[in-house]
C-alpha positions in Angstrom: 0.0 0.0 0.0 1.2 3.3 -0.7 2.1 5.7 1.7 -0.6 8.4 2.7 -3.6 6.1 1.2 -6.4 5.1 3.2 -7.3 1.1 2.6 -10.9 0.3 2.5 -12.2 -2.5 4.7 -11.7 -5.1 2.7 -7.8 -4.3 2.4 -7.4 -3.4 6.1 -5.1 -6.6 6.3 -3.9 -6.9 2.3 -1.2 -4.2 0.5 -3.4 -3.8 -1.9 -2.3 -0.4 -3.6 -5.8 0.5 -4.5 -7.4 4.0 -3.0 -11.0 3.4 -1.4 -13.7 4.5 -3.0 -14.7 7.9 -1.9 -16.7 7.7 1.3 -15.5 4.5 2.5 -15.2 4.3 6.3 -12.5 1.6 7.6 -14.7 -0.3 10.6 -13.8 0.6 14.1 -14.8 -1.6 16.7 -16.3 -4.8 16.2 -18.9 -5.9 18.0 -18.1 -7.8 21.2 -14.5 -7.5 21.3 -13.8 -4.0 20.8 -10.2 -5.0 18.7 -8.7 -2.5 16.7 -8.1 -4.4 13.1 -4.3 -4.4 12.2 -3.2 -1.4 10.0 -1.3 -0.8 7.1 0.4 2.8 6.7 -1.8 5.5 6.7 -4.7 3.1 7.9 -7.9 5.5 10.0 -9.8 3.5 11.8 -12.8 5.9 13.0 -14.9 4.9 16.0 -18.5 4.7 16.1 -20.3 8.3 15.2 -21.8 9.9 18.2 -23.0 13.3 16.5 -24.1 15.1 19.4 -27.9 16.5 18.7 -27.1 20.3 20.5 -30.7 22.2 20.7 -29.8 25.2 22.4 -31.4 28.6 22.7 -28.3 30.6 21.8 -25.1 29.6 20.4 -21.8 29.6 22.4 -18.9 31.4 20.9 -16.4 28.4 19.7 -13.1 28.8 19.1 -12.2 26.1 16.0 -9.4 23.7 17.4 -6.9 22.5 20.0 -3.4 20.6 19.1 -1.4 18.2 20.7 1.9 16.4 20.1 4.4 14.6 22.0 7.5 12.8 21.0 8.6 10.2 23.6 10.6 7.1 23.2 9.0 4.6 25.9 5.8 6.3 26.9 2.6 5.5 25.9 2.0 8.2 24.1 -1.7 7.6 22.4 -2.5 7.9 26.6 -0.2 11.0 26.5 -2.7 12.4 23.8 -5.8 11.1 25.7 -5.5 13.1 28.3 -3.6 15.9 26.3 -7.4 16.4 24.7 -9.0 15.8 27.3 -7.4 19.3 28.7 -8.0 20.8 25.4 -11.6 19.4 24.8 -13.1 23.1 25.5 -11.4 24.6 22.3 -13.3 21.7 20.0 -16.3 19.0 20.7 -17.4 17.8 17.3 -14.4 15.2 16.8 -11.6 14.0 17.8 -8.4 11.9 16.7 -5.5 11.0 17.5 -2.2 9.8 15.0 0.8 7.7 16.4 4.1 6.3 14.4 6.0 3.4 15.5 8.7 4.9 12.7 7.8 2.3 10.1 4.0 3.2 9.7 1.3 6.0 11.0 -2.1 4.8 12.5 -4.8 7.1 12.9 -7.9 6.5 14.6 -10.5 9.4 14.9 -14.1 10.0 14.7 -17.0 12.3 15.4 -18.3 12.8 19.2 -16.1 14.0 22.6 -13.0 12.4 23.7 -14.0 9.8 25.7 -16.8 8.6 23.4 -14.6 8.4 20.8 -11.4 6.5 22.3 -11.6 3.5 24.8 -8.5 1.4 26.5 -8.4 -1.3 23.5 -8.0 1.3 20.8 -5.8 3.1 22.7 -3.2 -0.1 23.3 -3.6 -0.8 19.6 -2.5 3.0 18.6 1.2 1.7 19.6 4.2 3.9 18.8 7.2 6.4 19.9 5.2 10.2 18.8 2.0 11.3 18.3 -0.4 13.9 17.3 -3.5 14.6 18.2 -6.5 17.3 17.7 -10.6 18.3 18.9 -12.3 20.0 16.4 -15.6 22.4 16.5 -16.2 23.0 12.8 -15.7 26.8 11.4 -14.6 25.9 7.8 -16.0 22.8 6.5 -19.2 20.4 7.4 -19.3 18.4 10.9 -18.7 14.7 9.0 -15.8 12.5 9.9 -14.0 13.0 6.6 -13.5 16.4 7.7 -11.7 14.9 11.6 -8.2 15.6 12.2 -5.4 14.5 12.1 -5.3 14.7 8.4 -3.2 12.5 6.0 -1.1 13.0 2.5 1.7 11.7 0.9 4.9 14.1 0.8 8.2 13.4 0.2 8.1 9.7 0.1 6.5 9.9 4.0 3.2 9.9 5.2 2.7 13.2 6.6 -0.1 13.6 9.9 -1.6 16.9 10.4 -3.1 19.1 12.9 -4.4 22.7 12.7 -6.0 25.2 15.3 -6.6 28.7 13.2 -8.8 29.7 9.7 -6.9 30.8 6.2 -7.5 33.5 4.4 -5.5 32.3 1.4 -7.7 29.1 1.3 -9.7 30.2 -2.2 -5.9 31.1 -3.6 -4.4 27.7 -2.1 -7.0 25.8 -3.4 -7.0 27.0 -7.1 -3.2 26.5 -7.1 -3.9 22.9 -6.2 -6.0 22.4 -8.8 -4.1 23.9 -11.4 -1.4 21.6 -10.8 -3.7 18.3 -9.6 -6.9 18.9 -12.3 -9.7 17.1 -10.4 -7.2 14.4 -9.5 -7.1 15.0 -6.2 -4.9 12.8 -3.7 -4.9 12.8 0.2 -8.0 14.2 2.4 -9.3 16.6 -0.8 -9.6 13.3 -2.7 -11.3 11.4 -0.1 -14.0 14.5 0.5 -12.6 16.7 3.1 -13.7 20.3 3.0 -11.5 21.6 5.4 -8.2 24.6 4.8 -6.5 22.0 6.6 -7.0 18.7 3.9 -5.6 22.1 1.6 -2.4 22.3 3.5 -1.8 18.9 3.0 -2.7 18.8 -0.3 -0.3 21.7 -0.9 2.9 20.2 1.1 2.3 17.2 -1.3 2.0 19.5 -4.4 5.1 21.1 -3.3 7.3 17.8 -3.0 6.2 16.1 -5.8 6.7 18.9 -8.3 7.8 21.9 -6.6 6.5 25.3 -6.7 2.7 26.1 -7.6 2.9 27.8 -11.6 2.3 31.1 -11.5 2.7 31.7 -7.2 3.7 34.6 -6.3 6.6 34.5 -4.2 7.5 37.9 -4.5 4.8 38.5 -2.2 5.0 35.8 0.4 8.9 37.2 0.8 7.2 40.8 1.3 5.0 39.5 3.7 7.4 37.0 5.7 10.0 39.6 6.0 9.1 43.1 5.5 12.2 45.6 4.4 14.3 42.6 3.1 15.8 42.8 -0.7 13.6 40.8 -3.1 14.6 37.5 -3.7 16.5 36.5 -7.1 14.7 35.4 -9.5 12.0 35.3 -7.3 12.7 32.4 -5.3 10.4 31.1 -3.1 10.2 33.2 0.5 11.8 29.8 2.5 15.3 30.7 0.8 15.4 27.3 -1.2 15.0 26.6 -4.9 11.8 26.2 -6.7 12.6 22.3 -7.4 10.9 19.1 -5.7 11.3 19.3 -2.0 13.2 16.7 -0.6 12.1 16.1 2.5 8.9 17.2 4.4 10.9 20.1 6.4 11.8 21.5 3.5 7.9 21.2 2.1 6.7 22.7 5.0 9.8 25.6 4.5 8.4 26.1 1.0 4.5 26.1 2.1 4.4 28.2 5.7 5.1 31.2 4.0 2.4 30.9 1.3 -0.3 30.7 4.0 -2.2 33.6 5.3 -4.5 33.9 8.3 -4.6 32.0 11.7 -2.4 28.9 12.2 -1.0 27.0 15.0 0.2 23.8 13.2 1.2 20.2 14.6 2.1 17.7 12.2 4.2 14.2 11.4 6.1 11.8 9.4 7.4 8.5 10.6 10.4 9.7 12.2 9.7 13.4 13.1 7.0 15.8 15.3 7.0 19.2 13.6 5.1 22.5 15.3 4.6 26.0 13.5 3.2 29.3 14.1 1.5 31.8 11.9 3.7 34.9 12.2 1.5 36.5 14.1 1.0 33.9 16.9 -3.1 34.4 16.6 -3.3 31.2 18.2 -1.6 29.7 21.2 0.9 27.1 20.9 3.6 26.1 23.0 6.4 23.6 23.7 6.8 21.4 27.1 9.4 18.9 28.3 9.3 15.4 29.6 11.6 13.6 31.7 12.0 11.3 28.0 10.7 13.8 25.7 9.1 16.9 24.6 5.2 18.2 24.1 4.0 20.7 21.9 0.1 22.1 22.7 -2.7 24.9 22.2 -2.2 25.3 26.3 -0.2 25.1 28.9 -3.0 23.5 31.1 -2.5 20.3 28.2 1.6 20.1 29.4 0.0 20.4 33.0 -2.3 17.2 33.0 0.6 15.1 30.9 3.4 16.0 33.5 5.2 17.9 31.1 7.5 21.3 32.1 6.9 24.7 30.1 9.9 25.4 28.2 8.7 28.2 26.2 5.8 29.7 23.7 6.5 28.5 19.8 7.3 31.7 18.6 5.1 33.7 15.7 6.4 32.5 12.3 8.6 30.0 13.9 9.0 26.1 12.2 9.9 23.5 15.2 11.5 20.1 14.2 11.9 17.4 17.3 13.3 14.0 16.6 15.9 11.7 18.2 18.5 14.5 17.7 16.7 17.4 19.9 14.6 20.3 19.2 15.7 22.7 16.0 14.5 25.5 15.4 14.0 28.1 12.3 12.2 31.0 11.2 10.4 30.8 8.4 9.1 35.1 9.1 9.3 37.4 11.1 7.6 37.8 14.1 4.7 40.4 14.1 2.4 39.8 17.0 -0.9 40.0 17.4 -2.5 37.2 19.7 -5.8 36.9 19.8 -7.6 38.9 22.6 -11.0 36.5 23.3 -8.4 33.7 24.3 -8.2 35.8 27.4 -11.7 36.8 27.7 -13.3 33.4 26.7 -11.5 30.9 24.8 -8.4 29.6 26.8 -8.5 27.5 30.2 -8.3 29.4 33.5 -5.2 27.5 34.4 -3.7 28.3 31.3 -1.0 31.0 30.6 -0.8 32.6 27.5 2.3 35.3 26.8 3.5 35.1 30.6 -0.1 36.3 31.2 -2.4 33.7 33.3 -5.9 33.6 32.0 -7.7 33.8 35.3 -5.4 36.4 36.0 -6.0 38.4 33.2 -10.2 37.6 34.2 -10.1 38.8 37.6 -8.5 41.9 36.2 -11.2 42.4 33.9 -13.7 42.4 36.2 -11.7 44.4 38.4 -11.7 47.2 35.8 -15.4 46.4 35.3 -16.2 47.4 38.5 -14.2 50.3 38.3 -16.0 51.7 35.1 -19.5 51.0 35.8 -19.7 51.3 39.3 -23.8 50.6 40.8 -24.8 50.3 44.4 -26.1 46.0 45.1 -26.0 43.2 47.4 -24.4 40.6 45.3 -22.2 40.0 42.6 -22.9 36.6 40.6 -21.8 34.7 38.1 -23.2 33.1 34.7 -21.2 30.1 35.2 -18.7 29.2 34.1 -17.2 31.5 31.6 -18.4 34.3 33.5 -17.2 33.3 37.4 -13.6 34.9 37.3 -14.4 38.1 36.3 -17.7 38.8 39.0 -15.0 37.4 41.3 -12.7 40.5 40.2 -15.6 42.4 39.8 -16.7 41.1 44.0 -13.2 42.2 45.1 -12.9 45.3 43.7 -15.9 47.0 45.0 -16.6 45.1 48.0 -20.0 43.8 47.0 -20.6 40.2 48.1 -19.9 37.2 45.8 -22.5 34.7 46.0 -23.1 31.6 43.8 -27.0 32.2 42.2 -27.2 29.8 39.6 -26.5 26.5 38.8 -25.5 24.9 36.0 -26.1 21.8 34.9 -23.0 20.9 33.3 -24.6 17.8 30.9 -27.0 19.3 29.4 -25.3 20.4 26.7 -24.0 16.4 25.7 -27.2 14.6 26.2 -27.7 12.2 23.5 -31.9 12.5 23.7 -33.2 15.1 21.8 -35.3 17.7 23.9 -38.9 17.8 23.5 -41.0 20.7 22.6 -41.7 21.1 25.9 -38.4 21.5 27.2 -37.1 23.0 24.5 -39.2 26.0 25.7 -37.9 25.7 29.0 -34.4 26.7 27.3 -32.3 28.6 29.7 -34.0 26.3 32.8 -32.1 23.2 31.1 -28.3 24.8 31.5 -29.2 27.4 34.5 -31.0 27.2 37.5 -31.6 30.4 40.1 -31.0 29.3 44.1 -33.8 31.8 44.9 -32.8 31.4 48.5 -29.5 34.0 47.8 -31.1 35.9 45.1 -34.6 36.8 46.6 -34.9 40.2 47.6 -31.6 41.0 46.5 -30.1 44.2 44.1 -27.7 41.6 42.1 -24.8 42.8 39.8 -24.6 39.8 37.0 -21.4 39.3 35.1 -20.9 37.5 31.6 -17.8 37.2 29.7 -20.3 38.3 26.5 -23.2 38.9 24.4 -23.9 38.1 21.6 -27.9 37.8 20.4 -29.2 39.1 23.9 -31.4 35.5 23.8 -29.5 34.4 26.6 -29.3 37.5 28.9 -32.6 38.2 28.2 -34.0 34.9 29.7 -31.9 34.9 32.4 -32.8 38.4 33.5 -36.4 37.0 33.3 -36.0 33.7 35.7 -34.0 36.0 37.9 -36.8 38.4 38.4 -39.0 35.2 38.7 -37.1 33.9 41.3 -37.6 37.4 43.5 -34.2 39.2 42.6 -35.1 43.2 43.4 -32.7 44.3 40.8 -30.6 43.0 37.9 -27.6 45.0 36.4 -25.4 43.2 33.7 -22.1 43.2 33.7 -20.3 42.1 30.7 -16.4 41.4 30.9 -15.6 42.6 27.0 -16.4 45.4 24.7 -19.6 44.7 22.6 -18.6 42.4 19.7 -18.9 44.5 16.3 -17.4 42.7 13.7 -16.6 39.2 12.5 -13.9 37.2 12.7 -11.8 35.2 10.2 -9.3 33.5 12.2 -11.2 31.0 13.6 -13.7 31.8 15.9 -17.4 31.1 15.0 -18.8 34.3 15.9 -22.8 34.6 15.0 -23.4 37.1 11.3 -22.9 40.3 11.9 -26.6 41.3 11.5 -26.9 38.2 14.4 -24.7 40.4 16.6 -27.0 42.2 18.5 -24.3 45.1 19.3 -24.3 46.0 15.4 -27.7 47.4 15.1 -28.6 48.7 19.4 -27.2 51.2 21.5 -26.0 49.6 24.9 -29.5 51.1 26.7 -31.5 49.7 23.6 -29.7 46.4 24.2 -30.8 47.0 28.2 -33.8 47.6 27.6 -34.9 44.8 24.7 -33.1 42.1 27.7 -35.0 44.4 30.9 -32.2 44.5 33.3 -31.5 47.5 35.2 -28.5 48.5 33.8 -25.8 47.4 31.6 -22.3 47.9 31.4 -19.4 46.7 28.9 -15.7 46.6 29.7 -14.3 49.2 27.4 -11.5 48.1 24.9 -9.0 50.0 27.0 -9.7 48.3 30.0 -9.4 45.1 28.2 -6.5 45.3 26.6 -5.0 46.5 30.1 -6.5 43.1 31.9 -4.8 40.7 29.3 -1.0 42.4 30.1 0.0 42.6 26.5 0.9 45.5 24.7 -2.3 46.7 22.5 0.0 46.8 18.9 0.6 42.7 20.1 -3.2 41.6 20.1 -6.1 41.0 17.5 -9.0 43.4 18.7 -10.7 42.8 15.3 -13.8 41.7 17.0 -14.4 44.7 19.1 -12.7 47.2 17.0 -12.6 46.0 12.9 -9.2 46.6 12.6 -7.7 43.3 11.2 -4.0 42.9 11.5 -3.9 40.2 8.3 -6.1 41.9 5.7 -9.6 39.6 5.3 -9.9 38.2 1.9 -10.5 40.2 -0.9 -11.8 38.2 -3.8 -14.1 36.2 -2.1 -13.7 33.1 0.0 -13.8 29.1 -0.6 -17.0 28.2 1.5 -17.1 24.5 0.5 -14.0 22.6 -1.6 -16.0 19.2 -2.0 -18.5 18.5 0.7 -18.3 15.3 2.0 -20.5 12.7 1.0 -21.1 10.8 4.5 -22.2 13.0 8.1 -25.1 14.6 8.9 -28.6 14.5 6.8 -29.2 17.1 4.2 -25.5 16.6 2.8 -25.5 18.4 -0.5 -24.1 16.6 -3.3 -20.4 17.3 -4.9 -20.5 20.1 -7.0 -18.3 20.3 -10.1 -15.7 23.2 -8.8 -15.6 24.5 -5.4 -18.4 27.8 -4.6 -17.5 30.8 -3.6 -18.9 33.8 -1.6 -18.4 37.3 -2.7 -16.5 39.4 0.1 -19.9 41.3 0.5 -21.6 38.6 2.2 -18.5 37.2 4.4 -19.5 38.5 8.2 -18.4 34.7 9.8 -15.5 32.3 9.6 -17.9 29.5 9.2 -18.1 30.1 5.2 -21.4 28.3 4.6 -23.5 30.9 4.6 -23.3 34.6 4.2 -25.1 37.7 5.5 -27.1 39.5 4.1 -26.0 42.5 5.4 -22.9 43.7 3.4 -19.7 44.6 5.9 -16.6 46.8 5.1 -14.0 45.2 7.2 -10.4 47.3 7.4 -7.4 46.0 7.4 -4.8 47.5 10.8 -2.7 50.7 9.0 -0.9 51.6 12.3 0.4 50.2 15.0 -2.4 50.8 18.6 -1.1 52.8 21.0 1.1 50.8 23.8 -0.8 49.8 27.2 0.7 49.8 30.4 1.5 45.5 31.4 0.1 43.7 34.4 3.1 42.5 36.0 2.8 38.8 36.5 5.9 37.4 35.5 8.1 37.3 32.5 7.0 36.2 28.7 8.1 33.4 28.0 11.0 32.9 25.2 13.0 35.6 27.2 15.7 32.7 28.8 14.2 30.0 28.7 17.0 29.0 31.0 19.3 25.8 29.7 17.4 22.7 29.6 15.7 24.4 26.5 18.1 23.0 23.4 16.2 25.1 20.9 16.0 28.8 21.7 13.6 31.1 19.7 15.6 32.7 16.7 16.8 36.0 15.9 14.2 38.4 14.7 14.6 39.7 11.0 16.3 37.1 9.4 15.5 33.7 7.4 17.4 30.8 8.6 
């Protein structure tokens, strides 16, 4: 069997070189026994599909993805990854896999559903190797089926190459047409086998890229503008890695060749047989860092992922920095340079409280936001509560800072939102009641000052302000611990269209009123920016502020490459070329659909104004002390 193909059931124990047909699942489980069949290279064995049927009254804000690798000679590392998602399983619930290599072969076993309803002890023990990758998905580009689960496979190089990716391209629509130029509609890897994901185009790309070298007709005069502003033009406009334009040898030098063609929000973890790669947009949208083992090293969206695996923090993958870890240690090169601009919402929503992000800790950074909260809309009540549990660090903040009373008022049901039995009517109605439930014994009688991390339809708030007042609260004054939310966002968090965002077409006391609280206050952007610690010209406020620090796309984007043919009912069929959306309608990074409002987002044209740090310790990267073999490289330079 060729490396990088999938074999259909039939060949699970053959060589037969044959691709499956398109839509073919290998069997997981089998009944009784639970085995894992034995697999050839490249082999995905996908567990039973446990789409979860979600009937809420408001979405959640997702963010797309969380990543996790570890190389580790002697550990059982597919129980490394286990628990590696586990501790990432907030940043992605529709899927999950996970890819190990024994150096000879890569198995990947992966399916729709959480975690733990996707992986058991037997298909663990059969997922045998030295180094890993693994990812959780929640779908912003591309339909909730399995052919659309990470980690995704291709051929490059002569390997099998296993990748994982947090983030949303911009590029995807320019990516995808440079593919197809070169492939026709013979399409290998995850594009072939139905994936409509960026991600199956990365792969498809790094393939591309070893097999025959550079696209025809790419511009690499302008991915070496972008990598490295201010450096010469390259001669005879090679591409912006520094190497020739020829085949690429190996799958470092693929990804060399391909990081710098990419645009948008990428943290990437990916393998061949023998190596665990990690890279970083260049401007570090996403979080990704690396972590060391007593036998080995981790690379992860979080630092509360090294936490639960044992693992030490070394340091933060830099923006625009390429990682390579194998039996020879940790190397490290730049493939741009470094211009920050980390995405705010990980601080107000997104990331883990336990987690640190730029030397910053998140609950840290939520305390403080509350704090600041309090301090700019100030209003005379007997208890601060929480909507759990997004919203519990900032009404602590929020408690401490004006001496108001914390008190827990509602209780959430924290299963809800998993169950496999669909909701009736009748409790569909109920809505709120399913997830949140008052204790009228603190509330009743009581002037209460609510904090939420956000809003974003006002469904929510509004029925919670109702049961509250039900429930005999005297008063009810929202608190929310971010700046409304204005605009969309294209790097990968699945923000509602803008004419959903209720912020876009109310005032904040027509917002108050049409959710009948007493009052309602927003943290300002300033106070924000001064809760997460980081210099404002080093985040992404494009949410709160439509200033986007990589320019949105232009010509429109790719919202489906080849929808799969498997997952949920009402699949469409294949089209004959991929569809497009003009930039008018774009207003969310889930593609699919557009707006029909249009929008008139601008690109960042100068640097925001510096914002006084929150001392809490240094950033990481800054001497990272001597067990760390692979310092972050020099700014301004390829390597």
């Amino acid at each position: 069997m060729r490396h990088g193909e999938i074999p259909t059931p039939a060949s699970f124990r053959s060589t037969s070189p044959l691709a499956p047909r398109r839509g073919d699942r290998a069997p997981g489980r089998s009944e009784g026994t639970g085995r894992l069949p034995a697999l050839g290279p490249g082999a995905v064995a996908p567990a039973p599909s446990a789409v979860d049927p979600r009937a809420e009254d408001e979405p959640a804000i997702h963010e797309e993805c969380g990543v996790f690798g570890v190389w580790a000679p002697g550990e059982e590392v597919s129980r490394l990854c286990y628990f590696g998602l586990y501790a990432l399983q907030h940043r992605g619930q529709e899927s999950a896999g996970i890819a190990t290599t024994d150096g000879a072969s890569i198995r990947v076993y992966k399916d729709l559903g959480l975690v733990s309803q996707v992986f058991d002890d037997t298909v663990l023990t059969n997922l045998a190797g030295h180094m890993a990758v693994a990812h959780v998905r929640y779908a912003t580009t591309g339909a909730t089926t399995w052919e659309n689960a990470q980690p995704m496979l291709g051929p490059v190089a002569g390997s099998t190459l296993a990748l994982t990716h947090n983030g949303n391209l911009t590029n995807t629509r320019e990516l995808m047409e440079a593919v197809h130029a070169a492939s026709g509609e013979d399409l290998t890897g995850e594009l072939g086998r139905g994936s409509s994901t960026d991600t199956a185009v990365i792969t498809a790309l790094m393939n591309l890229v070893s097999a025959t070298g550079a696209p025809a007709g790419w511009d690499h005069a302008a991915d070496r503008a972008e990598a490295w502003p201010g450096l010469p033009p390259a001669p005879d406009g090679a591409p912006a890695g520094g190497e020739d334009d020829g085949p690429a040898p190996d799958v470092a030098s693929a990804a060399r060749r391909v990081l710098p063609m990419l645009r948008g929000a990428y943290s990437l973890v990916f393998m061949d047989e023998h190596t665990l790669y990690a890279a970083r947009d260049p401007h570090g949208v996403r979080p990704l860092v690396l972590g060391r083992l007593d036998a080995g090293w981790v690379v992860a969206s979080e630092t509360a992922a090294l936490d639960i695996v044992g693992a030490r923090f070394v340091r933060e993958v830099e923006p625009g920095e390429l990682i390579e870890i194998d039996g020879g240690g940790v190397r490290s090169t730049r493939f741009a340079a470094a211009r920050r601009a980390g995405c705010v919402f990980e601080y107000v929503y997104l990331a883990r409280p336990d987690t640190r992000i730029a030397g910053r800790s998140i609950i840290a950074a939520r305390n403080a936001m509350g704090a600041i909260l309090a301090r700019e809309h100030a209003v005379d009540a007997d208890l601060v509560i929480a909507t759990p549990e997004s919203g519990t660090p900032a009404a602590i903040g929020y408690a401490q800072a004006s001496g108001i009373p914390y008190a827990q008022g509602l209780v959430k049901n924290a299963y809800v939102g998993r169950t496999f039995i669909q909701p009736t009517q009748t409790l569909r109605q109920l809505g709120i009641r399913l997830k949140l439930n008052p204790v009228r014994e603190v509330i009743e009688g009581k002037r209460l000052v609510v904090v939420d991390d956000s809003i974003v339809r006002g469904n929510t708030q509004r029925a919670l302000v109702r049961m509250l007042r039900e429930a005999g609260a005297a008063e009810v004054h929202i608190r929310i611990s971010s700046p409304p939310v204005l605009w969309p966002c294209f790097y990968g968090i699945d923000f509602a269209t803008r004419d959903e965002l209720i912020a876009t077409s109310m005032s904040v006391e027509a917002i108050r009123d049409s959710i009948g609280a007493d009052s309602l206050g927003y943290l300002s952007v300033d106070g924000m920016i001064e809760a997460s610690g980081q210099p404002g010209n080093e985040l992404c406020l494009a949410c709160f502020t439509g200033s986007y620090p990589i320019t949105p796309p232009r010509e429109g984007v790719i919202a489906s490459l080849a929808p799969a043919s498997r997952g949920r009912e009402g699949a469409e069929p294949r089209p004959s070329a991929p569809r497009y959306i003009s930039p008018d309608l774009i207003t969310m990074p889930d593609l699919a659909t557009g707006s029909t409002r249009a929008t008139a987002p601008k690109r960042r044209t100068a640097p925001q104004p510096q914002t006084i740090r929150v001392p809490d310790g240094a950033r990481p990267g800054a001497g990272a002390g001597p067990a760390d073999p692979a310092p972050a490289p020099e700014e301004g330079h390829p390597q």
